[in-house]
C-alpha positions in Angstrom: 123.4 170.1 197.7 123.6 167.2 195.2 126.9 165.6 194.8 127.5 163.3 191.5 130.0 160.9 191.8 132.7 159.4 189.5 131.2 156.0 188.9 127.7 157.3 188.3 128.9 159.8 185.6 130.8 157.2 184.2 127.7 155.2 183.6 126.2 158.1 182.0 128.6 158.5 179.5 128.6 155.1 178.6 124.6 155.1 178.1 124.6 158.0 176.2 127.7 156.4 173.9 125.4 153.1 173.4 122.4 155.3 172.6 124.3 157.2 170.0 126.0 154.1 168.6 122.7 152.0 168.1 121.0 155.5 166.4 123.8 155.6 164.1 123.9 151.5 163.6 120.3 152.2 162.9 120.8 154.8 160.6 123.6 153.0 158.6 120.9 150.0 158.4 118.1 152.2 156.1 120.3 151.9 153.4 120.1 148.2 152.9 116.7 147.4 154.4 113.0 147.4 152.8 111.8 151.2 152.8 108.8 149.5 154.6 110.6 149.5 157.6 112.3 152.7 157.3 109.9 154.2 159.4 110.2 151.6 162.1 114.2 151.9 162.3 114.3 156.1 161.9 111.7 155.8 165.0 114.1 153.2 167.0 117.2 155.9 165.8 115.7 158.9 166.8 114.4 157.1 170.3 118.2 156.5 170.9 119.2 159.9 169.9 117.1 161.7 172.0 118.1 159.6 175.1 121.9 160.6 174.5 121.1 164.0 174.3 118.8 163.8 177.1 121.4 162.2 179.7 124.3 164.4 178.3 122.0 167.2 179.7 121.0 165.4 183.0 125.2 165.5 183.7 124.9 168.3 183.7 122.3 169.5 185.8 121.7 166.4 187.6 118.9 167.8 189.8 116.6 168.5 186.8 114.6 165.1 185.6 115.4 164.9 181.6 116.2 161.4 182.1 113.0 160.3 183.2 111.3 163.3 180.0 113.6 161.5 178.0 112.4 158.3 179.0 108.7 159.7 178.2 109.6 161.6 175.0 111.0 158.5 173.4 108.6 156.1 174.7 105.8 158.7 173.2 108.1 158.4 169.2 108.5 154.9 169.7 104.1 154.3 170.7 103.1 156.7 168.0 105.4 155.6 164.7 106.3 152.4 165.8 103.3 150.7 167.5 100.6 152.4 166.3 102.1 151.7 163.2 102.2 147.8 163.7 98.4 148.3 164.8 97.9 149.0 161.3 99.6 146.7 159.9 98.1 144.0 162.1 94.2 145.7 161.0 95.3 145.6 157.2 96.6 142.0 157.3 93.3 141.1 159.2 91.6 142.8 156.4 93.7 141.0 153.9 92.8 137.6 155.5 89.1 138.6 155.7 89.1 139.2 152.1 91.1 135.8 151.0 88.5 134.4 153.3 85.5 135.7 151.6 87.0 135.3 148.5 87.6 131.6 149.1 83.7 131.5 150.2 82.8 132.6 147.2 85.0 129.7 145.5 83.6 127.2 147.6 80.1 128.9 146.8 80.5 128.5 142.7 82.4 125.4 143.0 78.9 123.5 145.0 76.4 125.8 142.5 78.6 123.9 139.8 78.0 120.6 141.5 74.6 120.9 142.6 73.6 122.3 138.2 72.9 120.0 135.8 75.4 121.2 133.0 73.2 120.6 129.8 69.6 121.7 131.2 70.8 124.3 133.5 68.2 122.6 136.5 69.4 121.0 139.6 71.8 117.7 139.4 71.7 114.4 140.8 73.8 115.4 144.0 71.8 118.1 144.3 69.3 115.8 144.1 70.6 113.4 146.7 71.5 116.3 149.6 67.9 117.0 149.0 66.3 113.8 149.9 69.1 113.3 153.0 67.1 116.2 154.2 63.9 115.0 153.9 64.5 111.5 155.1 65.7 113.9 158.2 62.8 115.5 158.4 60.2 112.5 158.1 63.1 111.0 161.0 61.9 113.6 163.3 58.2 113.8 162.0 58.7 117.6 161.0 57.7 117.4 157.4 54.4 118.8 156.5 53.1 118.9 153.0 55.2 117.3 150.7 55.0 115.3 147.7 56.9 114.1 144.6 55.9 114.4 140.6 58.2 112.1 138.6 59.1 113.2 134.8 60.0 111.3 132.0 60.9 112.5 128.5 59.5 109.8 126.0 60.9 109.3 122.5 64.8 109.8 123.8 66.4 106.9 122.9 64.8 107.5 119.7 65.6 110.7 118.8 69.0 109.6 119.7 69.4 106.8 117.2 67.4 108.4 114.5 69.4 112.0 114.7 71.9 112.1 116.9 73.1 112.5 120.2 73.1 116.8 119.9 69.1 115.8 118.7 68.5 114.0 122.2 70.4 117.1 124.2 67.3 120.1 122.5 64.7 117.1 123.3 65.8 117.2 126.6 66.5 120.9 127.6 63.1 121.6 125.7 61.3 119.0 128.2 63.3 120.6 131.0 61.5 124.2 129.8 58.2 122.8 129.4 58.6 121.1 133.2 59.9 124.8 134.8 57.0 126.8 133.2 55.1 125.0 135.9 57.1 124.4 138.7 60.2 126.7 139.7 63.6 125.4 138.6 64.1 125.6 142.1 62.7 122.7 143.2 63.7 120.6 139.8 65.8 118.1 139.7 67.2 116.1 136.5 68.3 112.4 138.4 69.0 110.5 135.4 69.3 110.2 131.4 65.5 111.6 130.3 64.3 111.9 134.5 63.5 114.5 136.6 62.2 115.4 139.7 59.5 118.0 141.2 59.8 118.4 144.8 56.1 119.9 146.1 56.4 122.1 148.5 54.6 125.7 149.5 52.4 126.5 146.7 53.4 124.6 144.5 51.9 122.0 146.6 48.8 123.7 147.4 48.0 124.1 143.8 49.6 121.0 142.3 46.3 119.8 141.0 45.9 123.1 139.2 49.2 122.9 138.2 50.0 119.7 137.4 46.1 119.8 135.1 47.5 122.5 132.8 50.8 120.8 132.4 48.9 117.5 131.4 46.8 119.7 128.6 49.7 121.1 127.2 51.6 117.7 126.9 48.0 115.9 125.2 48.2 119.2 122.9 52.2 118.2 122.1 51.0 114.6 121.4 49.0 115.9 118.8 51.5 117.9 117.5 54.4 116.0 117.7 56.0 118.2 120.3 58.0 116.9 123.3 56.6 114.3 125.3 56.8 113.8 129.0 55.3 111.3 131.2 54.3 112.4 135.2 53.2 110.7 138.1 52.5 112.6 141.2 52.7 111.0 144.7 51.8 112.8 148.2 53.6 112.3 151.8 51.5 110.0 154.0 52.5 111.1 157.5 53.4 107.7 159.9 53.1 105.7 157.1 55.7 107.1 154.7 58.9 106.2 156.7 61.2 107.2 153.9 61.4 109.4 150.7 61.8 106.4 148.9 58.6 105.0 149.5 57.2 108.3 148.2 58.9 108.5 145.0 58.6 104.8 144.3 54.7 105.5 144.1 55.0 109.0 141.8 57.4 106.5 139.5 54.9 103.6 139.3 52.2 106.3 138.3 54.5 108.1 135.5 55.2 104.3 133.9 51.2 104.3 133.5 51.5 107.7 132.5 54.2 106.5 129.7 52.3 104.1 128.6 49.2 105.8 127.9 51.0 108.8 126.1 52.2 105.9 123.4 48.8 105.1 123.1 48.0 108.7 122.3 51.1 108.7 120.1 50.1 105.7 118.0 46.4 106.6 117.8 47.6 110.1 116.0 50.0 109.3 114.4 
């Protein structure tokens, strides 16, 4: 026969007051909190309740266990609207931070597609220009680059066009130049560097067919001489493997060609006009 004794029913009483006093603290608290967290404080209050109950019943029949099924029913109301709950929470503000993050990618992503676009001929821009040939001094550096070379553009007649007509004049002259240039070669691979400059890198087919290329573009600019359309000089200069140590020597070459270029095209120009 079980025998409960004073002090240990005292104790019981007392738990099961301090249970019941924190659920009703608890309570009293959901009317001045966030109703976010009423779930989380009703869940804490009703795992206090049913622990009072439970010990009032395990005083009296202290051979039965509904301490220890109290223990497990609370624990069970606490896991599944407390925890599981906070899980949630935890996966939504992961979520949340995922999406900021992504968000802030695509920032970053439009902020360098800003940078790297020339803002009047919609082609690639000097800094564009400049991460490109980083690259490809790394890539001569390690003796990985493989068919490559460099056409050099010049619009003739800016300056001009600029004097005579204006500056807005000089901006059509050049985004029509920069048209003529990317019905030819990609505007991927086109780079405006300066004033009236810009840039073919060759690479792919573009490379394989630059003679091809490069003929037809030549025809059309002799037809525009003629006809008083835009004007653009080119010079075309091709990676020397082991002797080319550096893009610059590359594009020094394509730039001494296009000058030539230049100057014959005014020879054209005057001789028809």
């Amino acid at each position: 026969m079980y025998h409960i004794y004073l002090f240990r029913a005292v104790l019981l009483i007392i738990q099961s007051i301090l249970f019941f006093a924190s659920s009703l603290y608890l309570l009293h608290l959901m009317k001045i909190v966030d109703k976010n967290m009423h779930l989380h404080i009703l869940a804490r209050a009703m795992f206090g309740l049913i622990m009072a109950v439970m010990l009032l019943l395990h005083m009296t029949y202290v051979p039965a266990p509904f301490y220890s099924i109290g223990c497990l029913i609370a624990t069970c109301c606490y896991y599944k609207f407390i925890v599981e709950n906070l899980k949630d929470d935890h996966y939504q503000e992961l979520d949340r931070l995922l999406r900021r993050e992504q968000e802030y990618k695509k920032q970053i992503n439009n902020i360098e597609l800003i940078a790297n676009t020339d803002p009047l001929t919609g082609v690639k821009s000097a800094r564009a220009y400049s991460e490109a040939i980083s690259e490809i001094d790394d890539l001569i550096l390690k003796d990985k680059l493989q068919e490559f070379g460099v056409i050099v553009f010049d619009v003739n007649n800016l300056k001009s066009t600029n004097d005579k007509y204006g500056h807005k004049m000089g901006d059509i002259l050049l985004m029509t130049a920069a048209r003529t240039i990317i019905k030819y070669f990609t505007d991927n691979d086109l780079y405006r560097i300066g004033g009236d400059e810009f840039v073919v890198m060759l690479k792919g087919k573009q490379f394989t067919n630059r003679k091809m290329i490069l003929a037809d573009f030549e025809t059309e600019i002799e037809n525009n001489v003629k006809n008083k359309g835009v004007i653009i000089a080119s010079g075309i200069s091709i990676y020397r493997p082991r002797q080319d140590t550096c893009y610059r020597l590359i594009f020094e070459r394509a730039d001494l060609r296009m000058y030539d270029c230049k100057a014959l095209l005014k020879v054209m120009e005057q001789s028809y006009h």
